[in-house]
C-alpha positions in Angstrom: 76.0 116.7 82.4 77.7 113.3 83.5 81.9 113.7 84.1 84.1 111.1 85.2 87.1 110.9 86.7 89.7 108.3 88.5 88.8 107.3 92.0 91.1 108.4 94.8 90.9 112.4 93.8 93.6 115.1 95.4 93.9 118.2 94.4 94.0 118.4 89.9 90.9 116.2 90.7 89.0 118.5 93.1 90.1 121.5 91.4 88.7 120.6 88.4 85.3 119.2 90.0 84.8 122.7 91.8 86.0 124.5 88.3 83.7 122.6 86.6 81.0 123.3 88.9 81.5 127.1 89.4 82.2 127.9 86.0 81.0 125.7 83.5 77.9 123.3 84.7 76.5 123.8 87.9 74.4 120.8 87.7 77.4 118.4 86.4 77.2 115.2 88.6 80.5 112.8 89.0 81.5 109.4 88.1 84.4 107.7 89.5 86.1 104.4 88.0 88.5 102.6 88.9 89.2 101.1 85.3 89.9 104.0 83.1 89.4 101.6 80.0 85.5 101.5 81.6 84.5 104.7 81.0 80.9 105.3 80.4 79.8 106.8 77.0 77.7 109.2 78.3 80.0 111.0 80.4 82.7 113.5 79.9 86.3 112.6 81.0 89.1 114.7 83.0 92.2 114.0 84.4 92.6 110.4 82.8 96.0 110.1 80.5 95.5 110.5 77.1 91.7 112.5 77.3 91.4 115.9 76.4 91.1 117.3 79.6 94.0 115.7 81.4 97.7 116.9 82.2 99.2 118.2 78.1 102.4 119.8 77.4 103.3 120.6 81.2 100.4 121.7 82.0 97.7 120.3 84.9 94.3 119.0 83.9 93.0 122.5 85.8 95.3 124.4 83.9 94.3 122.7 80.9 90.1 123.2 81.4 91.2 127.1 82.6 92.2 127.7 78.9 89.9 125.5 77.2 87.1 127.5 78.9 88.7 130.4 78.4 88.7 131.7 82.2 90.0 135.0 83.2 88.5 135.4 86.9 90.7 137.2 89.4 93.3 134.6 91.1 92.3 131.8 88.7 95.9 132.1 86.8 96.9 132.1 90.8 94.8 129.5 91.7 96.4 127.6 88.4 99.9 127.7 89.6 99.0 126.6 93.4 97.2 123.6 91.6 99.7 123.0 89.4 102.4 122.9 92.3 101.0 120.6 94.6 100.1 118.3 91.5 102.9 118.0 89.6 105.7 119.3 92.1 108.1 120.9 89.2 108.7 123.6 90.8 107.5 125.2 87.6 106.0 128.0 90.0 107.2 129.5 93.3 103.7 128.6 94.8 104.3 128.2 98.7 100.3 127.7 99.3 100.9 124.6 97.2 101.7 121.9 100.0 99.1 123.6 102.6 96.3 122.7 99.9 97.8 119.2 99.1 97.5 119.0 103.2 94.4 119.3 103.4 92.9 118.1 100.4 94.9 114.8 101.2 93.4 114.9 104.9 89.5 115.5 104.0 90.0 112.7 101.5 91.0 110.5 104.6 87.7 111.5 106.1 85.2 111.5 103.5 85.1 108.8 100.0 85.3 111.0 96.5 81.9 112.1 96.2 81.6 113.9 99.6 85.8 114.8 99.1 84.4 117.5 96.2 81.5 119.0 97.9 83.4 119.3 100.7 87.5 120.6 99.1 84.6 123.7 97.0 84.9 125.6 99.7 88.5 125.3 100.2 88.6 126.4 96.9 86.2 129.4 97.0 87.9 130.8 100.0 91.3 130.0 98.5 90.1 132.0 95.4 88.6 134.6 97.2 92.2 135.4 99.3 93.7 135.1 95.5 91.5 138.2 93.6 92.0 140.2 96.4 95.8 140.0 96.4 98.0 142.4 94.9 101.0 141.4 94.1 
C-alpha cells in the first residue's frame, strides 16, 4: 500500500512511517509532496491538516493511528506521549525523552532526504520502544 505524507518529516512524521510499518503494512512504501492539494489518489494520507490520520482533538497524528489501529503493545501509550511532546510541545505530558528524540530525528534528517530519514529514525524507534515495555514505572 501507497502513503503519503509532507516533505521535511520529524518526528509525528517518522513515528508514524515506522508505526505504519511495524504494525500495520510492512510493505507500505512513501510518497512525499510538497503541495498537499497534490495528493495522489492512490495513496493513503497522514499527518496533512484536515486528513483522517493527522493531528484531531489534541491529539498527534501517532496518537491518532495508535487508536485507530487499536494498538496496545507495551510502551506504545509511552512511546505516544514522547511523540506527542516533542511534536506538539504542550506540555500535555511530563515526557523528558521528548527533546532527545526531536534531537536526533532533527539531526539524521540533516544527513539523509525523507526517504532514507524513515529507514534510518525505525531503529531509533524500535530501540526507543524496546527501553519503553521493559520499564516499570
Amino acid at each position: 500500500m501507497r502513503w503519503v505524507t509532507r516533505t521535511g518529516c520529524h518526528v509525528d512524521r517518522t513515528a508514524c512511517a515506522w508505526l505504519i510499518r511495524r504494525y500495520v503494512d510492512p510493505e507500505a512504501a512513501f510518497v512525499f509532496v510538497s503541495d498537499v492539494s497534490r495528493l495522489p489518489d492512490d495513496a493513503t494520507p497522514f499527518d496533512i491538516t484536515g486528513q483522517p490520520f493527522s493531528h484531531h482533538d489534541g491529539d498527534s497524528t501517532f496518537e491518532v493511528m495508535v487508536r485507530h489501529y487499536g494498538l496496545s503493545a507495551p510502551g506504545l501509550a509511552a512511546l505516544g506521549r514522547i511523540v506527542h511532546e516533542a511534536d506538539i510541545e504542550d506540555e500535555r505530558f511530563d515526557a523528558p525523552e521528548a527533546a532527545g528524540l526531536d534531537a536526533i530525528i532533527r539531526g539524521i534528517g540533516e544527513l539523509y532526504g525523507d526517504d532514507r530519514l524513515i529507514e534510518v529514525s525505525a531503529t531509533v524507534y524500535d530501540g526507543l520502544l524496546a527501553h519503553l515495555a521493559g520499564r516499570r514505572d
